[in-house]
PDB file of N, CA, C and O in Angstrom, chain B, residues numbered from 101:
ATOM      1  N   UNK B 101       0.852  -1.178   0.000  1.00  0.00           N
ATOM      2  CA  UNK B 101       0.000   0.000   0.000  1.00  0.00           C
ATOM      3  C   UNK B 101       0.895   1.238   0.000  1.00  0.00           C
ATOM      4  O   UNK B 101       1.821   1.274   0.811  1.00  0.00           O
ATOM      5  N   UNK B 102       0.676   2.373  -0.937  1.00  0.00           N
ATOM      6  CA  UNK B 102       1.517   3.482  -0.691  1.00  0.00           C
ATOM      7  C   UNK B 102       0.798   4.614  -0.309  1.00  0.00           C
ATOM      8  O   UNK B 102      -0.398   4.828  -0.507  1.00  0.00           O
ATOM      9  N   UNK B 103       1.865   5.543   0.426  1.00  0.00           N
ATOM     10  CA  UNK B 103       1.687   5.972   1.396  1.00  0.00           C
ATOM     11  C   UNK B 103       0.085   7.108   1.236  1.00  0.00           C
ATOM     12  O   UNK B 103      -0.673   7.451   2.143  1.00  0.00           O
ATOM     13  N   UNK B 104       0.018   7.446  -0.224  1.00  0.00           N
ATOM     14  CA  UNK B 104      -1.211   8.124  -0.153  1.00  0.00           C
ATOM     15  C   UNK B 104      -2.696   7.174  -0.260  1.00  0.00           C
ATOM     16  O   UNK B 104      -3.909   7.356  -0.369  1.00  0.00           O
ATOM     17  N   UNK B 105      -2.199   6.612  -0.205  1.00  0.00           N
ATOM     18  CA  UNK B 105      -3.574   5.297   0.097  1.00  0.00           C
ATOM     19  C   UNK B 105      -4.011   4.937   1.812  1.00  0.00           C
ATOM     20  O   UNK B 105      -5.194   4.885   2.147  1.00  0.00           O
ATOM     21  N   UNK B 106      -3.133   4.760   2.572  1.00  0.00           N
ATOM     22  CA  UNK B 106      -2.694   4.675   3.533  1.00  0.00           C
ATOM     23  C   UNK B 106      -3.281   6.025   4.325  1.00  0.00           C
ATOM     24  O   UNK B 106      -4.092   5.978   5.249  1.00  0.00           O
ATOM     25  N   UNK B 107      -2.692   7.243   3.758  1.00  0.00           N
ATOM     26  CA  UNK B 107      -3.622   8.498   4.256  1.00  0.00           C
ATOM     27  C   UNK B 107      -4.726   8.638   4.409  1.00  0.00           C
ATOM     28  O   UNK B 107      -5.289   9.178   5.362  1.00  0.00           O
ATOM     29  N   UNK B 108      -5.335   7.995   3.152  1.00  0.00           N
ATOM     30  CA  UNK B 108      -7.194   8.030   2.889  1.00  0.00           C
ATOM     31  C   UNK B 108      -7.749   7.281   3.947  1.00  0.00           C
ATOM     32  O   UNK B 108      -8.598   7.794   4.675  1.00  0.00           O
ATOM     33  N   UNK B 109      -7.259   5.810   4.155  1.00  0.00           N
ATOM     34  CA  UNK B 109      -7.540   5.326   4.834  1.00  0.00           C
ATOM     35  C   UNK B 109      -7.726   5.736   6.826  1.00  0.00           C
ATOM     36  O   UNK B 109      -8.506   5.392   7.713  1.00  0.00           O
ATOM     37  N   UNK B 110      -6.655   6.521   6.739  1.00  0.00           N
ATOM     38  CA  UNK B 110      -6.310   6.931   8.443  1.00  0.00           C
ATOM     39  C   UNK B 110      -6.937   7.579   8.413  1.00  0.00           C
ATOM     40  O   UNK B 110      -7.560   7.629   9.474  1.00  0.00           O
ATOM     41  N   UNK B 111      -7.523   8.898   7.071  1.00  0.00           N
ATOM     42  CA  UNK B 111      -8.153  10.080   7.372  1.00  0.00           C
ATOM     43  C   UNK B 111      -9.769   9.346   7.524  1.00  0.00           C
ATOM     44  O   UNK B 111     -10.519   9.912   8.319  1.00  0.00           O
ATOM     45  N   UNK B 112     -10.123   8.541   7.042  1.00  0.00           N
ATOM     46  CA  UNK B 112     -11.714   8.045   7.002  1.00  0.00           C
ATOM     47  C   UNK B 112     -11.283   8.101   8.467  1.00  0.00           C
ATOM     48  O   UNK B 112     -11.193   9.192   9.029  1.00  0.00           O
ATOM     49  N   UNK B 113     -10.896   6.456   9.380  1.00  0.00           N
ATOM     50  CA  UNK B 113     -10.504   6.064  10.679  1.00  0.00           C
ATOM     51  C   UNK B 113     -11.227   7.391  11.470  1.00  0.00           C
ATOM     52  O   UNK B 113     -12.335   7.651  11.937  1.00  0.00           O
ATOM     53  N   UNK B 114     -10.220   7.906  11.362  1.00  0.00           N
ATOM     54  CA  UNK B 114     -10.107   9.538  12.487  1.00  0.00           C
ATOM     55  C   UNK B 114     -11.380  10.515  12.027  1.00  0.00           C
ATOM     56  O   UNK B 114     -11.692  11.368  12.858  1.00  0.00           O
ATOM     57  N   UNK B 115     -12.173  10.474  10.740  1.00  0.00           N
ATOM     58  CA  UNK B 115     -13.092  11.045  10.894  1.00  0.00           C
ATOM     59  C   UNK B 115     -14.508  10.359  11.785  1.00  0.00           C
ATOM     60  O   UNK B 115     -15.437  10.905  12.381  1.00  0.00           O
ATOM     61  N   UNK B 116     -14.216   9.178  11.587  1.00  0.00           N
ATOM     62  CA  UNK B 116     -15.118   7.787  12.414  1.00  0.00           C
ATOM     63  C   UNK B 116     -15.153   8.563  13.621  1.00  0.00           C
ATOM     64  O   UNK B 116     -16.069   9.264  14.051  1.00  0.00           O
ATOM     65  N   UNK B 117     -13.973   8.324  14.121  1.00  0.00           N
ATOM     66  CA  UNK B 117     -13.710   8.514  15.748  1.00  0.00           C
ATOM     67  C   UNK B 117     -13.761  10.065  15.910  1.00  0.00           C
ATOM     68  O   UNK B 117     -13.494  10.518  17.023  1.00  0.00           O
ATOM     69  N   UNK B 118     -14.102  10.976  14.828  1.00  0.00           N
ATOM     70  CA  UNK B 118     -14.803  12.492  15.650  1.00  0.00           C
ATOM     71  C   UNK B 118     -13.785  13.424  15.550  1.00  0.00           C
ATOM     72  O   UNK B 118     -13.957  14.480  16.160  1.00  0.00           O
ATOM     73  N   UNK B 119     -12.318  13.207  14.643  1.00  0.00           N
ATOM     74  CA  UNK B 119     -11.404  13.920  14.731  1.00  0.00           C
ATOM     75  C   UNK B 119     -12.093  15.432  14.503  1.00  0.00           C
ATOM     76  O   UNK B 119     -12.869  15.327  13.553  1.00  0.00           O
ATOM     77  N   UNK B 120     -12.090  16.682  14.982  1.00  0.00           N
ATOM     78  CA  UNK B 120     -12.052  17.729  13.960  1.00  0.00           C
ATOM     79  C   UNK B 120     -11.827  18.319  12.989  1.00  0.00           C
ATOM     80  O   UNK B 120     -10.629  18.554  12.827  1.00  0.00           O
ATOM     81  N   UNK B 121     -12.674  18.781  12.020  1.00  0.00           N
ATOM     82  CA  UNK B 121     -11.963  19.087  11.041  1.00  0.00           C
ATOM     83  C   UNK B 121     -10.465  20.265  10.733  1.00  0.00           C
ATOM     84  O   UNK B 121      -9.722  20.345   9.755  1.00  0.00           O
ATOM     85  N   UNK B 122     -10.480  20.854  11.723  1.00  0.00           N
ATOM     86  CA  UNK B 122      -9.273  21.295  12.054  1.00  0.00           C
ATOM     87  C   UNK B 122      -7.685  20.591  12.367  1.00  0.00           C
ATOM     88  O   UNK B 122      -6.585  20.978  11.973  1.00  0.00           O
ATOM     89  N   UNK B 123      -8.103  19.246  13.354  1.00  0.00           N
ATOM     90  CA  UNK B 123      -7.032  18.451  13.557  1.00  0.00           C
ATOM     91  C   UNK B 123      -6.877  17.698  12.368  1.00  0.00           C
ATOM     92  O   UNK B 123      -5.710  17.421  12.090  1.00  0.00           O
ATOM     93  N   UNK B 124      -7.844  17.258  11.522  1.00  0.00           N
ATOM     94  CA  UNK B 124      -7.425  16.384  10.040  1.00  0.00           C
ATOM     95  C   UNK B 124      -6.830  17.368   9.140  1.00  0.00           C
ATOM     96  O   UNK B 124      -6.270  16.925   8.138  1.00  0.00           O
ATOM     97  N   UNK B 125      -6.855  18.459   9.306  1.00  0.00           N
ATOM     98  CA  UNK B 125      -6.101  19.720   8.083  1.00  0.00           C
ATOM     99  C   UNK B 125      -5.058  19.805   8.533  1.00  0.00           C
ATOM    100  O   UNK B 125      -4.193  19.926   7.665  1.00  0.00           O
ATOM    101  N   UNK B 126      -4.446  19.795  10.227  1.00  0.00           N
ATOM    102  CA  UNK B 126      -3.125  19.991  10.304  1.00  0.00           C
ATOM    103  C   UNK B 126      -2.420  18.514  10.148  1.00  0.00           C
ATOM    104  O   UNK B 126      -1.226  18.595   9.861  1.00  0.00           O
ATOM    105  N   UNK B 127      -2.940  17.166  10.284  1.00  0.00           N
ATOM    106  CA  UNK B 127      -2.497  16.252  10.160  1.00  0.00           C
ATOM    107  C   UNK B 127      -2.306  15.922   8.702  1.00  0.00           C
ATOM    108  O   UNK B 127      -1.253  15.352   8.415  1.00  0.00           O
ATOM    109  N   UNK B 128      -3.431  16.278   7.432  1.00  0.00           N
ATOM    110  CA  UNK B 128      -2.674  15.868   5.883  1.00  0.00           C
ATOM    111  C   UNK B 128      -1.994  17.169   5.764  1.00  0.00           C
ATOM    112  O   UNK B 128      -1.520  17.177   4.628  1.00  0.00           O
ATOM    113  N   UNK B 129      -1.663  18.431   6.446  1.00  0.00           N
ATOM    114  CA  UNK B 129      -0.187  19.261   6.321  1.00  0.00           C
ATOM    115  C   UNK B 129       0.790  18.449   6.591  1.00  0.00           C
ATOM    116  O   UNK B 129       1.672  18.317   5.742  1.00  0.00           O
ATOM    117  N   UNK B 130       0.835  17.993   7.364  1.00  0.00           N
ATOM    118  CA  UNK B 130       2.064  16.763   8.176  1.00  0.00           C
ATOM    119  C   UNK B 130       2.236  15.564   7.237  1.00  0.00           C
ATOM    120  O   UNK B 130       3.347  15.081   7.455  1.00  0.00           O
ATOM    121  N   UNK B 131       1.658  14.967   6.388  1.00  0.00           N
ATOM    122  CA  UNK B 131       1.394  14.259   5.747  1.00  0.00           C
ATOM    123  C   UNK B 131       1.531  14.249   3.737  1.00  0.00           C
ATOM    124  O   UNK B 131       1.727  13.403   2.864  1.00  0.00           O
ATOM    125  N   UNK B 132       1.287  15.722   3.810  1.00  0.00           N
ATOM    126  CA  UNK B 132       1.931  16.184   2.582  1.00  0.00           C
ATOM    127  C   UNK B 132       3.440  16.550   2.398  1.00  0.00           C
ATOM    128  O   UNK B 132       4.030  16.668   1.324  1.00  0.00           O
ATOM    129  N   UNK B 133       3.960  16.709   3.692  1.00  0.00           N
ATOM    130  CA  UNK B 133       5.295  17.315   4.272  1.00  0.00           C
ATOM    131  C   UNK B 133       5.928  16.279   4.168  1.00  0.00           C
ATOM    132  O   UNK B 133       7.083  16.341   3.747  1.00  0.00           O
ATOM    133  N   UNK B 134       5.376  15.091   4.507  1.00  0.00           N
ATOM    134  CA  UNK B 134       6.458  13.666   4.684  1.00  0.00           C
ATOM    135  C   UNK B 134       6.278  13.384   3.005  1.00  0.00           C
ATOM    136  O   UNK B 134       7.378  13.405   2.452  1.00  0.00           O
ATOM    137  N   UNK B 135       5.169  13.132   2.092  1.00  0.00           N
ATOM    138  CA  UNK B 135       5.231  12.687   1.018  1.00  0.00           C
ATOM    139  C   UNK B 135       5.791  13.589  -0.048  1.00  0.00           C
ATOM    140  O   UNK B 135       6.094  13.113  -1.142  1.00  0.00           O
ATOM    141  N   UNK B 136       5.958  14.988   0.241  1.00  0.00           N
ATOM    142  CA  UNK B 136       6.906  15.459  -0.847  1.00  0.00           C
ATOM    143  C   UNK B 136       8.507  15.658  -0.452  1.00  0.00           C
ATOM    144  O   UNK B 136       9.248  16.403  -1.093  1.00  0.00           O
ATOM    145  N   UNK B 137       8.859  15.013   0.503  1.00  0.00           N
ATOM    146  CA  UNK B 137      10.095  14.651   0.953  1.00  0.00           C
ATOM    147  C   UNK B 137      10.244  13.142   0.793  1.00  0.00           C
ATOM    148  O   UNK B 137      11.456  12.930   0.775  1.00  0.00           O
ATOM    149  N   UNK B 138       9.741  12.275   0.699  1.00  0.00           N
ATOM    150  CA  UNK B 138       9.840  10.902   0.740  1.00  0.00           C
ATOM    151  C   UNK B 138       9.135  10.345  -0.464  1.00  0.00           C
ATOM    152  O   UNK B 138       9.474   9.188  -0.712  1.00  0.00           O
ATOM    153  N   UNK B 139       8.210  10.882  -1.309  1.00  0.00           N
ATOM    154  CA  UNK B 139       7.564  10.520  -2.550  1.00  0.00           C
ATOM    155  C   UNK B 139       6.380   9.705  -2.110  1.00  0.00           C
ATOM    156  O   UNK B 139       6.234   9.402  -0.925  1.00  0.00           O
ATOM    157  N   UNK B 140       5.688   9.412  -2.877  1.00  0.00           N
ATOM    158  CA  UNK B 140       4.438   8.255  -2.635  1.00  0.00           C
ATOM    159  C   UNK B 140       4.886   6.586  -2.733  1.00  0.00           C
ATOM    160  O   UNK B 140       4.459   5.764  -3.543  1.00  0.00           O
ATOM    161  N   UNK B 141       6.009   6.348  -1.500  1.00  0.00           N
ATOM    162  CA  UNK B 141       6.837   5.333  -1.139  1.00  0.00           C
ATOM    163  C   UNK B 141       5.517   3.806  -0.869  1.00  0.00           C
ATOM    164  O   UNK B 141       4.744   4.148   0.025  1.00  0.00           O
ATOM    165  N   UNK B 142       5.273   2.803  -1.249  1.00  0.00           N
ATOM    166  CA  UNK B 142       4.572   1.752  -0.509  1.00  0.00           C
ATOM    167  C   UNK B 142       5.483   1.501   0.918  1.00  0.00           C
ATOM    168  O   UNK B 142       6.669   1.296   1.178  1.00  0.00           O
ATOM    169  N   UNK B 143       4.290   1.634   1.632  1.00  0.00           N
ATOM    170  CA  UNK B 143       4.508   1.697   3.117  1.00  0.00           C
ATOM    171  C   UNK B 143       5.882   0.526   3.420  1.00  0.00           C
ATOM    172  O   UNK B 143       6.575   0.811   4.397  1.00  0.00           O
ATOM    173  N   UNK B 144       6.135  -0.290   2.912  1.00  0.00           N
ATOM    174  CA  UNK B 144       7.237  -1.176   3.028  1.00  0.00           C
ATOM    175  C   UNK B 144       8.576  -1.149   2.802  1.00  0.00           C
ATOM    176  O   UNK B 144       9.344  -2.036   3.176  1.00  0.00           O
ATOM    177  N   UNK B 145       8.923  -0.076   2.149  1.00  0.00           N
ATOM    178  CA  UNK B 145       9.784   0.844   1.651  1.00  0.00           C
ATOM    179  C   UNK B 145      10.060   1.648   2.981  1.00  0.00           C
ATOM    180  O   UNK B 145      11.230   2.022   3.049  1.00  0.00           O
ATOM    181  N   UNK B 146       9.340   1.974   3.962  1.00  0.00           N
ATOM    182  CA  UNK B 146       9.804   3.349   4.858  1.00  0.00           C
ATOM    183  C   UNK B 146      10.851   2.440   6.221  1.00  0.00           C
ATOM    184  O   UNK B 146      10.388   1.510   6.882  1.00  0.00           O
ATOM    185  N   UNK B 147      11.080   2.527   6.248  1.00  0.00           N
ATOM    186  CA  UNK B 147      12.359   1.876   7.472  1.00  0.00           C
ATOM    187  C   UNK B 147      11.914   3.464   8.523  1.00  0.00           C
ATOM    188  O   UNK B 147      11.276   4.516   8.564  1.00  0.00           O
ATOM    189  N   UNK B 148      12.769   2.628   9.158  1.00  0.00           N
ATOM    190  CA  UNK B 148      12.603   3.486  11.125  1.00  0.00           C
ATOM    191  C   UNK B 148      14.145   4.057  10.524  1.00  0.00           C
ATOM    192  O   UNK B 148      14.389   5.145  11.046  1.00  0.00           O
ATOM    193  N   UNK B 149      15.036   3.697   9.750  1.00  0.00           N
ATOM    194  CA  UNK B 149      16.390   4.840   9.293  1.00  0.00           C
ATOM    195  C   UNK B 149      16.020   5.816   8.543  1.00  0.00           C
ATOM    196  O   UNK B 149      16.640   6.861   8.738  1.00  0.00           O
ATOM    197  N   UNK B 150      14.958   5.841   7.490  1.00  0.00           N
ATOM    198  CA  UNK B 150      14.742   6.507   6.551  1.00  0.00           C
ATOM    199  C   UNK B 150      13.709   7.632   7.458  1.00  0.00           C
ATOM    200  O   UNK B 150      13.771   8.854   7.322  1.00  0.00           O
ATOM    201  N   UNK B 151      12.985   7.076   8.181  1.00  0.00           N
ATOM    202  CA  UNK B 151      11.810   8.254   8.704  1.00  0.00           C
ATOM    203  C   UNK B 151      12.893   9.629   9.813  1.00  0.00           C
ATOM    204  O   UNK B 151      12.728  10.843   9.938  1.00  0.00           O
ATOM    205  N   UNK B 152      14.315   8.339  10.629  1.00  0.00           N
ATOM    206  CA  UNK B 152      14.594   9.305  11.423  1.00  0.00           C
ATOM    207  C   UNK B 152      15.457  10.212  10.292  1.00  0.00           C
ATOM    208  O   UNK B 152      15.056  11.374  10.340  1.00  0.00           O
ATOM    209  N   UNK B 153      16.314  10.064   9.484  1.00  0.00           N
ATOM    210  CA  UNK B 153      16.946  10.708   8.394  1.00  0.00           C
ATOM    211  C   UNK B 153      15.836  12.127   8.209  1.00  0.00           C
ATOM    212  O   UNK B 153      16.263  13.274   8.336  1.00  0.00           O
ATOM    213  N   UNK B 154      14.570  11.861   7.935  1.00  0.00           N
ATOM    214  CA  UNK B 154      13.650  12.844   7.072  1.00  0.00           C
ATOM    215  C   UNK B 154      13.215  13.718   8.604  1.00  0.00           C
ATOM    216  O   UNK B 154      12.819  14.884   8.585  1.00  0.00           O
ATOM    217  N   UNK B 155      13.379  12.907   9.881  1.00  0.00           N
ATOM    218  CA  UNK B 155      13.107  14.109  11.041  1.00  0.00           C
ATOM    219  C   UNK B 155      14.465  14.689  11.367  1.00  0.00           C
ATOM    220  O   UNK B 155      14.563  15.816  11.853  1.00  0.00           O
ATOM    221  N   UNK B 156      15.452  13.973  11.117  1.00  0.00           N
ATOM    222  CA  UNK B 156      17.200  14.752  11.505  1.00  0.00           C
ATOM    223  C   UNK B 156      16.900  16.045  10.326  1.00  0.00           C
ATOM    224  O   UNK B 156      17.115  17.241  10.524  1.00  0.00           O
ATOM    225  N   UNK B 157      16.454  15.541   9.313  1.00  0.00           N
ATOM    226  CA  UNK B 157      16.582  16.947   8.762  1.00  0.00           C
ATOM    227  C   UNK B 157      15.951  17.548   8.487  1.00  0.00           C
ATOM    228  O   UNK B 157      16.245  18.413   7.662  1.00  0.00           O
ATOM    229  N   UNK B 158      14.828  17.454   8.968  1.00  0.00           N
ATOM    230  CA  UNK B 158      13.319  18.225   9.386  1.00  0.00           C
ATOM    231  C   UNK B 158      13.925  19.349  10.498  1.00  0.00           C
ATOM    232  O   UNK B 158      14.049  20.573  10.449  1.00  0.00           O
ATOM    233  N   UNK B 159      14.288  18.189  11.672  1.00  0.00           N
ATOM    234  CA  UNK B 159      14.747  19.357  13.144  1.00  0.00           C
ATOM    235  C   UNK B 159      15.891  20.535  13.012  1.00  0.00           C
ATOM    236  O   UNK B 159      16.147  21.243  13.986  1.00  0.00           O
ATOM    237  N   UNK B 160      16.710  20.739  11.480  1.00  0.00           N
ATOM    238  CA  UNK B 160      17.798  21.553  11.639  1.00  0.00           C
ATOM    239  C   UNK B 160      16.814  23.230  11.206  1.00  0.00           C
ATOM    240  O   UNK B 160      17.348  24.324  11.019  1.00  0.00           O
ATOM    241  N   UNK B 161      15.621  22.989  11.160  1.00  0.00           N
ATOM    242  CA  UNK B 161      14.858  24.917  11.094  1.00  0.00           C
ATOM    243  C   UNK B 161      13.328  24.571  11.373  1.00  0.00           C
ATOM    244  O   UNK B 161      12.325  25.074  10.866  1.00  0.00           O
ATOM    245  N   UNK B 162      13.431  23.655  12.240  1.00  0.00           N
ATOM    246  CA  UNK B 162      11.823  24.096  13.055  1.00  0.00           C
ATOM    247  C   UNK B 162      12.045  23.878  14.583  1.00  0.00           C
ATOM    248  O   UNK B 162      13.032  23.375  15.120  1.00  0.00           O
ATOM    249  N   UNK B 163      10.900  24.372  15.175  1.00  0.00           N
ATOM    250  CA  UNK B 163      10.919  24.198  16.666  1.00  0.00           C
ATOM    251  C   UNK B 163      11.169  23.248  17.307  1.00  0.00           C
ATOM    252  O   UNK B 163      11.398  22.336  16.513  1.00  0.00           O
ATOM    253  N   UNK B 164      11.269  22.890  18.374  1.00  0.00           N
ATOM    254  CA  UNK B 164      10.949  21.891  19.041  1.00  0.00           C
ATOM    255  C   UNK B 164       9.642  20.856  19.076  1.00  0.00           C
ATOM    256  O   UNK B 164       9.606  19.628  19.008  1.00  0.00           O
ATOM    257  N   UNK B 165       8.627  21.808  19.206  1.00  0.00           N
ATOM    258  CA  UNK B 165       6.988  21.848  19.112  1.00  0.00           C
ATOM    259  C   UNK B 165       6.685  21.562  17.280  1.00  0.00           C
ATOM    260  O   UNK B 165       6.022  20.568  16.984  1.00  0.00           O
ATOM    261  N   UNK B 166       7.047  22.200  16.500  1.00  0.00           N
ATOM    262  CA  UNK B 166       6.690  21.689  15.237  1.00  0.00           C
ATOM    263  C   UNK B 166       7.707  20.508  14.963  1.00  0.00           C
ATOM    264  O   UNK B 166       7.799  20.218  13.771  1.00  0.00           O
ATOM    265  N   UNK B 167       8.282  19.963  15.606  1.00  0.00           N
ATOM    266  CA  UNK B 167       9.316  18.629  15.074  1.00  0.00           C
ATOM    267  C   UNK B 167       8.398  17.292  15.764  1.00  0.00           C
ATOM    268  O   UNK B 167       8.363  16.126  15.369  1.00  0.00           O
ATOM    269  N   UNK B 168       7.663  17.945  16.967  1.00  0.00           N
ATOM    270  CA  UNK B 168       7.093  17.280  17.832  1.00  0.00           C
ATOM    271  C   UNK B 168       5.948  16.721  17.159  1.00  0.00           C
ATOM    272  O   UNK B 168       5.539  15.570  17.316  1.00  0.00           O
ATOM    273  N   UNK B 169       5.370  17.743  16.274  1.00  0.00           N
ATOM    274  CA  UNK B 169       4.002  17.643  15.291  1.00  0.00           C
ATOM    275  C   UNK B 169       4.137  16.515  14.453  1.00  0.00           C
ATOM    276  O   UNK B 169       3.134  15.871  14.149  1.00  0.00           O
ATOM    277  N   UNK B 170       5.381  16.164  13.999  1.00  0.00           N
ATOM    278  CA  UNK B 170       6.064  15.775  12.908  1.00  0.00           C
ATOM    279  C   UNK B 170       6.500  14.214  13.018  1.00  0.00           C
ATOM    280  O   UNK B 170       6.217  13.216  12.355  1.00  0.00           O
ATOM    281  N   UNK B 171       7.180  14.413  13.966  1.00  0.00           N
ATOM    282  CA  UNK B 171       7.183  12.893  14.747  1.00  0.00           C
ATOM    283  C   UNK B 171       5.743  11.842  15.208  1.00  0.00           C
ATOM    284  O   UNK B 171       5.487  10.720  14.771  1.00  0.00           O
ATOM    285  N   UNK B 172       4.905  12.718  16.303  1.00  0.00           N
ATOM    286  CA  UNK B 172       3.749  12.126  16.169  1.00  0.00           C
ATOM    287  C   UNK B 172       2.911  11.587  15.099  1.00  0.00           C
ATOM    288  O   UNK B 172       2.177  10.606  15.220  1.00  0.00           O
ATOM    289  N   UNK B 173       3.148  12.657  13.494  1.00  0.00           N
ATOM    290  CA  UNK B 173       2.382  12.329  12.814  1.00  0.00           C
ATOM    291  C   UNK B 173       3.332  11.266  12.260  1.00  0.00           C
ATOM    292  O   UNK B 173       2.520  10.347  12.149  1.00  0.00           O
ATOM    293  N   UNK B 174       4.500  10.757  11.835  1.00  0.00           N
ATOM    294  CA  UNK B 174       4.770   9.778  11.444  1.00  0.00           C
ATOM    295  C   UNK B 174       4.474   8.324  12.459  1.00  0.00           C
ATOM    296  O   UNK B 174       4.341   7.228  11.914  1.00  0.00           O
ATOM    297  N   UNK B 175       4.414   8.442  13.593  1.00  0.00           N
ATOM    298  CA  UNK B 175       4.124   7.417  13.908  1.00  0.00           C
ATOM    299  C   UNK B 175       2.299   7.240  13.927  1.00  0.00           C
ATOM    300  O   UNK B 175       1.649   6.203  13.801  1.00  0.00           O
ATOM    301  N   UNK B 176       2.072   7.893  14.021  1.00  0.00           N
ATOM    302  CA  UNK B 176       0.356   7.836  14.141  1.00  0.00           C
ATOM    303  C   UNK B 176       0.068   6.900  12.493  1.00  0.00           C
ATOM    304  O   UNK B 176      -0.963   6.286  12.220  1.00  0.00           O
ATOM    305  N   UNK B 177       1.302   7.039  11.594  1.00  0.00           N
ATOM    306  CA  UNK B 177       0.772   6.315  10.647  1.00  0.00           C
ATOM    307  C   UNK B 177       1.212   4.663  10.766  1.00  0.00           C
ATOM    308  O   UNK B 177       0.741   3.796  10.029  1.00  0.00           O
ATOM    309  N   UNK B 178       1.975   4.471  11.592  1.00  0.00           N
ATOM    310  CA  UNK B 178       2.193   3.123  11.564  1.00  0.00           C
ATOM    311  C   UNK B 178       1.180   1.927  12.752  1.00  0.00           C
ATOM    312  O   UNK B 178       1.380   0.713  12.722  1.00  0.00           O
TER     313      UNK B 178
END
């Protein structure tokens, strides 16, 4: 499954369970952020080296708090 398939899917999930539509807009920001840095990879392709690589160099010009955003949302997809 690649990774924008995978999105559709989490975004239905989380609308089920009542997400806001506010929290699903900042989560496919987070989500467009990983796929135009990483491409539309099948989920089997992403290694735990490759995701920390794309947050090592995520964290060298954002906050603490937006790296934090960033991290959660990659794991929220696994």
């Amino acid at each position: 499954m690649i990774l924008s398939e995978l999105w559709r899917l989490y975004e239905t999930d989380k609308r089920i369970q009542g997400f806001s539509p506010k929290t699903l807009k900042a989560y496919a920001l987070q989500h467009k952020m990983l796929m135009k840095e990483l491409g539309d990879l099948d989920i089997t392709e992403i290694t735990l080296t490759l995701l920390k690589e794309y947050l090592a160099k995520q964290s060298n010009r954002l906050k603490p708090s937006s790296l934090g955003h960033r991290i959660r949302s990659a794991i929220s997809l696994s």
